[in-house]
C-alpha positions as CSV (number, residue, x, y, z in Angstrom):
1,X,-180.3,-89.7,73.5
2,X,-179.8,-93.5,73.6
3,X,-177.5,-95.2,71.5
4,X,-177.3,-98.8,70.6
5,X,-173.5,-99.8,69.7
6,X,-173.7,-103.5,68.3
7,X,-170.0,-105.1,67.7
8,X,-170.6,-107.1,64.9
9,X,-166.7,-107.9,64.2
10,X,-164.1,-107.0,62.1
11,X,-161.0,-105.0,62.2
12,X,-161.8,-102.2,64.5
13,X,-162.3,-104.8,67.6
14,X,-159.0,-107.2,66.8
15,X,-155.7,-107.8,68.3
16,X,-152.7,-109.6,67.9
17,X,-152.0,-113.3,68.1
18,X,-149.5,-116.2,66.9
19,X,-151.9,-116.8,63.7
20,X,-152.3,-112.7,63.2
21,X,-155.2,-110.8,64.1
22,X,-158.1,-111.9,66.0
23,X,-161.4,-110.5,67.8
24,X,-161.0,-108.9,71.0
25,X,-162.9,-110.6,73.7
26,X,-162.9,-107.6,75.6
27,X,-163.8,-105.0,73.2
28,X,-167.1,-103.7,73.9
29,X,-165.5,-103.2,77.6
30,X,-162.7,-101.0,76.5
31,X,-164.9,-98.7,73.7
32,X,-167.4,-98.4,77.1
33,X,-164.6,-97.1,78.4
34,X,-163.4,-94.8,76.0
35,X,-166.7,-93.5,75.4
36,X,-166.9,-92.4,78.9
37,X,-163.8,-90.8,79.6
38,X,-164.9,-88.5,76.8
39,X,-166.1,-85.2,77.6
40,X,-167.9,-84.4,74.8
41,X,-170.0,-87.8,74.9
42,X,-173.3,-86.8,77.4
43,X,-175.5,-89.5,75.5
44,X,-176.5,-92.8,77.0
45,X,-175.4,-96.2,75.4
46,X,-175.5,-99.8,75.6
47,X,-172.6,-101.3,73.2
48,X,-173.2,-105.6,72.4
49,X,-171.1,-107.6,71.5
50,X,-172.7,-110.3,69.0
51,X,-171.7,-114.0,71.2
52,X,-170.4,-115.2,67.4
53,X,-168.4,-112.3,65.8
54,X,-168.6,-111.8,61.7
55,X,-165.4,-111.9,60.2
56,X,-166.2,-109.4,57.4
57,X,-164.8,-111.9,54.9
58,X,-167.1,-114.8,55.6
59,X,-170.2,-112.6,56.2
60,X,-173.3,-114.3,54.4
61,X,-176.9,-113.1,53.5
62,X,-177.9,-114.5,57.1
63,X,-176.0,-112.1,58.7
64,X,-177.6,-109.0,57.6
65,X,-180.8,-110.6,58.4
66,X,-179.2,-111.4,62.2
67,X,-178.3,-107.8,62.2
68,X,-181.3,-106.6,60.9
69,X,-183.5,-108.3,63.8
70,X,-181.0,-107.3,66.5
71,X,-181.8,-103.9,65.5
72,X,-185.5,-104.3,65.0
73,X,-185.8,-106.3,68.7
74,X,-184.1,-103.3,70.2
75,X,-185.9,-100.2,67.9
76,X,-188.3,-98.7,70.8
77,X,-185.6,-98.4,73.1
78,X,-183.3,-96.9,71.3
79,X,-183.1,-93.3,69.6
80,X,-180.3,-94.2,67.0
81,X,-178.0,-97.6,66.4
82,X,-174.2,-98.0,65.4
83,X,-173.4,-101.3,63.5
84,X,-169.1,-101.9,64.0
85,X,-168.3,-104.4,61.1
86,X,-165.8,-105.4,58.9
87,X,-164.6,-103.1,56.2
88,X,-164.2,-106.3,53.2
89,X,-168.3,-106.7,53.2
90,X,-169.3,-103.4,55.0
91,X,-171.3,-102.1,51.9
92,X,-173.0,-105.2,51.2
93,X,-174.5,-105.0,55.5
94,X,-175.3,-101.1,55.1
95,X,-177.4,-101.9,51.3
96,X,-178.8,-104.7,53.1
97,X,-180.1,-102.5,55.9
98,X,-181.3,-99.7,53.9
99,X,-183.8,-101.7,52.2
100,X,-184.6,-103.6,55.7
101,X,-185.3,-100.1,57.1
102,X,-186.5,-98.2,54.2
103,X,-187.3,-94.6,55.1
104,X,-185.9,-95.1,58.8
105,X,-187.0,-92.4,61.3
106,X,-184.0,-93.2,63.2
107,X,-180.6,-93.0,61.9
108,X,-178.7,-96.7,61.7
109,X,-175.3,-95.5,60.9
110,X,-172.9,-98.6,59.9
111,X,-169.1,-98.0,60.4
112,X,-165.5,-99.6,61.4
113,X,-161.6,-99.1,60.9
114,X,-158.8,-99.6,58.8
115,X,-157.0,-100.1,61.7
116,X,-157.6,-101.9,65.3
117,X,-158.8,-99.7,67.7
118,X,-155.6,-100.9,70.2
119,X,-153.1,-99.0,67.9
120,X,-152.1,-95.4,68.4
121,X,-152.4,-94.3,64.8
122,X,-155.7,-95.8,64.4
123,X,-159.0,-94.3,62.6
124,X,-161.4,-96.8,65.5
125,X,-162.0,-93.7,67.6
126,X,-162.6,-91.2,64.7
127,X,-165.1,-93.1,62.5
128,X,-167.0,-94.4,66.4
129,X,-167.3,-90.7,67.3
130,X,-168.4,-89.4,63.6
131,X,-170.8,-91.9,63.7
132,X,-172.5,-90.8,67.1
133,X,-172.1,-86.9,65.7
134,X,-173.8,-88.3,62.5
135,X,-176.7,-89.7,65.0
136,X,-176.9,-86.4,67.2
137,X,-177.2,-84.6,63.7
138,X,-180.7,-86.7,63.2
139,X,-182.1,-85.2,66.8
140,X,-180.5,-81.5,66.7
141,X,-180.2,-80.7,63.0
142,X,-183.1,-83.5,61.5
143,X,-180.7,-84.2,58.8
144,X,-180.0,-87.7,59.0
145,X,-182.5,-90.1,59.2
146,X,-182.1,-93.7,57.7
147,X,-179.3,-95.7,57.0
148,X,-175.8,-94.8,56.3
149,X,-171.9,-95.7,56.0
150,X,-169.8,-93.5,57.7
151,X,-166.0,-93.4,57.1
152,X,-163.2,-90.8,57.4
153,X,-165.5,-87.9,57.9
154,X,-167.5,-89.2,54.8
155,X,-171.7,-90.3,55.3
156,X,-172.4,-92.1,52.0
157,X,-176.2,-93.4,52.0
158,X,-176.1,-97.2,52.8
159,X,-177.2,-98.5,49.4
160,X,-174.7,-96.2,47.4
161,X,-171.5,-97.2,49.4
162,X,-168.7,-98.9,47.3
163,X,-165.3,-99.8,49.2
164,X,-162.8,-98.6,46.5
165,X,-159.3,-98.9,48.9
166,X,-157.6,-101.4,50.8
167,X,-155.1,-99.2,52.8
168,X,-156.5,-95.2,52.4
169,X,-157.5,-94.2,55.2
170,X,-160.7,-93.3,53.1
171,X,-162.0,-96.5,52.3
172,X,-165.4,-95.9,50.7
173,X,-166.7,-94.0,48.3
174,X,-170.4,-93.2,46.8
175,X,-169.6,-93.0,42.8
176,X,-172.9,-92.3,41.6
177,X,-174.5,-89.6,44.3
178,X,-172.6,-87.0,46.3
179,X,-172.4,-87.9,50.8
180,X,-175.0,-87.0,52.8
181,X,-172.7,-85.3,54.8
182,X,-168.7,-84.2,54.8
183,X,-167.8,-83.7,58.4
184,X,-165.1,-80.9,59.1
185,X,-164.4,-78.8,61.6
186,X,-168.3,-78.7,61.1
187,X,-171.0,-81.0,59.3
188,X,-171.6,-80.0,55.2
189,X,-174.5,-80.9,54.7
190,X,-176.2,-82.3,50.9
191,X,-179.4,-80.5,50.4
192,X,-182.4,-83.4,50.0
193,X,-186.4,-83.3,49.8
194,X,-187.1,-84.0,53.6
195,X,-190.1,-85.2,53.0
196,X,-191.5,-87.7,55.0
197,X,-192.1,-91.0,53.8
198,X,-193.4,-93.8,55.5
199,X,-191.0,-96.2,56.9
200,X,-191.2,-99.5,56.5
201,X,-189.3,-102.2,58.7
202,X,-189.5,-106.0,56.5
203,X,-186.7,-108.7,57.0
204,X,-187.0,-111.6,54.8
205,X,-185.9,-114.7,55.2
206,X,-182.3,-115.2,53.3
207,X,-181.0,-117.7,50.9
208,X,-177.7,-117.7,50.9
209,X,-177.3,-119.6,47.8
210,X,-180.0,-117.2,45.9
211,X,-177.9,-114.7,44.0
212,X,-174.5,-115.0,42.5
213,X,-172.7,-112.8,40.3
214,X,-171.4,-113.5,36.6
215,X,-168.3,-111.5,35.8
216,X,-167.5,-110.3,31.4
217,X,-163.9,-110.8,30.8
218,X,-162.0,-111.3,27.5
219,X,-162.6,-114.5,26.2
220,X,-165.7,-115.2,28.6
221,X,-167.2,-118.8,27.7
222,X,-170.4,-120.2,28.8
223,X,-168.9,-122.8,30.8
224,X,-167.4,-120.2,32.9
225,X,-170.9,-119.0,33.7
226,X,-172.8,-122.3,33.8
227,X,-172.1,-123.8,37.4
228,X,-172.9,-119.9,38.7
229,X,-176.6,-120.2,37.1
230,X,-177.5,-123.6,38.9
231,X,-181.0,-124.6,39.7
232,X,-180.6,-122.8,43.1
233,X,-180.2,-119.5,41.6
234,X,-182.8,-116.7,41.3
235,X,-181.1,-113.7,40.6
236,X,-177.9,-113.1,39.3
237,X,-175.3,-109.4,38.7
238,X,-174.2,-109.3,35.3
239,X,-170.4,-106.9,35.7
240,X,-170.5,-106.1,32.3
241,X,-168.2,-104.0,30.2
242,X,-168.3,-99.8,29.9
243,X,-172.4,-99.1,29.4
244,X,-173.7,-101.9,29.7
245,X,-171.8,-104.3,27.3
246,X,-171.2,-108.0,27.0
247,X,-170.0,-110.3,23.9
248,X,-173.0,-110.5,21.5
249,X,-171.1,-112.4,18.9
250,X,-170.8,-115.8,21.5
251,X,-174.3,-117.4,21.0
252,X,-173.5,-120.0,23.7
253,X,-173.2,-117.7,25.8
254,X,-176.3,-115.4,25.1
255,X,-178.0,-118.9,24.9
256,X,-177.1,-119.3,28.6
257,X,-178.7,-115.9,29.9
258,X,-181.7,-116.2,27.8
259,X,-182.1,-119.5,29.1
260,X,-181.7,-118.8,32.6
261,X,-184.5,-115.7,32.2
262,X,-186.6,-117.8,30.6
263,X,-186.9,-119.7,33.9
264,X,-187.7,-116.6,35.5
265,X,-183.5,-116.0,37.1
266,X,-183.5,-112.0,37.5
267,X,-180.5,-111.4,35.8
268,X,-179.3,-107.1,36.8
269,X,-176.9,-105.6,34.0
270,X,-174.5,-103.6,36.4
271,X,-171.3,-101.9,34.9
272,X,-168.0,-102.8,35.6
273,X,-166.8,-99.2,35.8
274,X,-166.1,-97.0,38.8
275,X,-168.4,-94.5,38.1
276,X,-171.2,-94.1,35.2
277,X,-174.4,-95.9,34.5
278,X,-175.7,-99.0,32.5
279,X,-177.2,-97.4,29.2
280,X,-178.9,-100.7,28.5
281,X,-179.6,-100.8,24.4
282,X,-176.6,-98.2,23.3
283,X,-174.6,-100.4,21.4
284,X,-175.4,-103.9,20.1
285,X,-173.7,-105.6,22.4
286,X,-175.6,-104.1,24.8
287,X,-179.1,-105.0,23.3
288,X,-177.9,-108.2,23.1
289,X,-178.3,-108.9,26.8
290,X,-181.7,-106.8,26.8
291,X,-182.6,-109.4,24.7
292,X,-181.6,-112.3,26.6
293,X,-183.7,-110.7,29.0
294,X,-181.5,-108.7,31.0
295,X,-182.6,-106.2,33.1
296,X,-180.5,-102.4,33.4
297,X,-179.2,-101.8,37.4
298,X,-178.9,-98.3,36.1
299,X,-176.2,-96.5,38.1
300,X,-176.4,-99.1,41.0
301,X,-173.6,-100.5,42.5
302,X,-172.7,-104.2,42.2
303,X,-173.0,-104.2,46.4
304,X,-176.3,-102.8,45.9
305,X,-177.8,-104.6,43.2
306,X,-176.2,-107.8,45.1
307,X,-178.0,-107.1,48.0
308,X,-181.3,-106.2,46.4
309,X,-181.7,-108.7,44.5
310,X,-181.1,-110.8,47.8
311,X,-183.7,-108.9,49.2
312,X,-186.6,-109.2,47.3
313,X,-186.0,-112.5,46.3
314,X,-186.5,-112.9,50.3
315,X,-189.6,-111.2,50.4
316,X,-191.0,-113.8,47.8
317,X,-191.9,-111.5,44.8
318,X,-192.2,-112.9,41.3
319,X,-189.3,-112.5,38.9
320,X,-191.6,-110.3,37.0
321,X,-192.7,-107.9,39.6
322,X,-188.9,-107.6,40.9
323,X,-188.0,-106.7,37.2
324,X,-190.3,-104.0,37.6
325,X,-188.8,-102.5,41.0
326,X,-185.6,-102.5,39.1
């Protein structure tokens, strides 16, 4: 089996300096290393290390397309791909990915650390290794094709990750759909339709300034909300209270949204809420934005419905037809 390991950046690959912690030039060197003073390891890799390294904080749009056609330039020679990235925007790359590769034959398996790889109570070494059992799982057990986030023994499919802790050693969760996988002692596996489905492989081109994302708060005001829907937008993540819920007594501000759909801005209706779905249309405040235009993201998270909104903006599709893929 022949792995592709591309070091993207973030934590897992940093060490100390005067101004805190910075990318390790030699990284991909050491985890070569590691890799293959492991006896348990009888697979074949090649691990890059990206020339410009993404500090997860300042990824952009751009980068999961970079990603994206690293992983495409490289997808006949390789059996299964590792992405090492940042944990602050790690669920944004592995959405991103999952609609890039939609139905993937080969598994693409993004993961990272709390903690740098150089420390001796680190998780680098645990999540790199469940990652590579997640991709042997694909050849030996045909379980896991596609893409996915794995994190402290955790496989959450890519576009239902959500990063719900700063300092647990489990940093992700998947609020809306149980993990592919749990791995133990052993792998416990979620039973799915296995059915094939066609995969397809599209990366669009990405604007960075495309999307943006309007938060509800008490005392929300228009002008909070009118720089965010500027004449560069087409799409836009409503976090709205509970269900689905926004103020439908401020008719500035349901001005505003209707306004902005009415110049064809996709605007998604995604709950603030851990866990739970949009029931767009419950309660009046609710059908308020439904009638503003706003369309229901259902149960999807706001990493998802960031990211695919990104996406098919990319791939050129009217507001009306991506109204109707949501």
């Amino acid at each position: 089996m022949k792995i592709y390991i591309a070091y993207t950046g973030g934590t897992i690959g940093m060490v100390p300096s005067d101004n805190g912690l910075v990318p390790d030039e030699a990284f991909a060197e050491q985890l070569a290393q590691q890799l293959g003073a492991s006896n348990e390891i009888i697979h074949d890799f090649v691990i890059q290390r990206y020339e410009h390294l993404i500090d997860s904080s300042n990824a952009t749009p751009k980068d999961w397309q970079t990603i994206a056609s690293d992983i495409q330039s490289k997808w006949q020679a390789f059996d299964a791909f590792i992405v090492l990235h940042g944990t602050d925007t790690m669920a944004y790359t592995a959405a991103a990915l999952s609609f890039m590769f939609a139905h993937s034959d080969k598994p693409i398996i993004v993961t990272g650390s709390q903690v740098p790889m150089y420390k001796v109570r680190s998780d680098a070494m645990i999540n790199v290794m469940g990652a590579i059992s997640a991709c042997e799982a694909s050849v030996y057990e045909k379980a896991v094709n596609g893409v996915f986030l794995f994190f402290a023994g955790r496989l959450i499919e890519g576009d239902r990750a959500h990063k719900a802790h700063t300092s647990d050693w489990q940093a992700f969760n998947s609020p809306h759909q149980p993990e592919r996988g749990v791995l133990g002692i052993d792998w416990r596996w979620r039973d799915v339709d296995l059915t094939h489905q066609r995969m397809t492989i599209q990366i669009p081109e990405m604007k960075e300034s495309a999307v943006t994302i309007l938060p509800v708060f008490p005392g929300v005001q228009a002008e909070h909300w009118q720089g965010l829907l500027n004449e560069n937008v087409k799409g836009a993540v409503l976090l709205s209270y509970g269900a689905g819920n926004a103020p439908d007594k401020n008719t500035a501000l349901l001005a505003l949204l209707n306004a902005a759909t009415s110049r064809d801005v996709v605007i998604v209706n995604v709950s603030q809420c851990g866990a739970g779905r949009v029931a767009a249309g419950a309660y009046a405040a609710g059908s308020a934005l439904v009638q503003a235009g706003v369309v229901s993201g259902e149960d999807m998270t706001y990493e998802a419905a960031f990211v695919k909104l990104h996406f098919l903006i990319g791939l050129g599709l009217s507001a009306e037809e991506i109204k109707a893929i949501f």
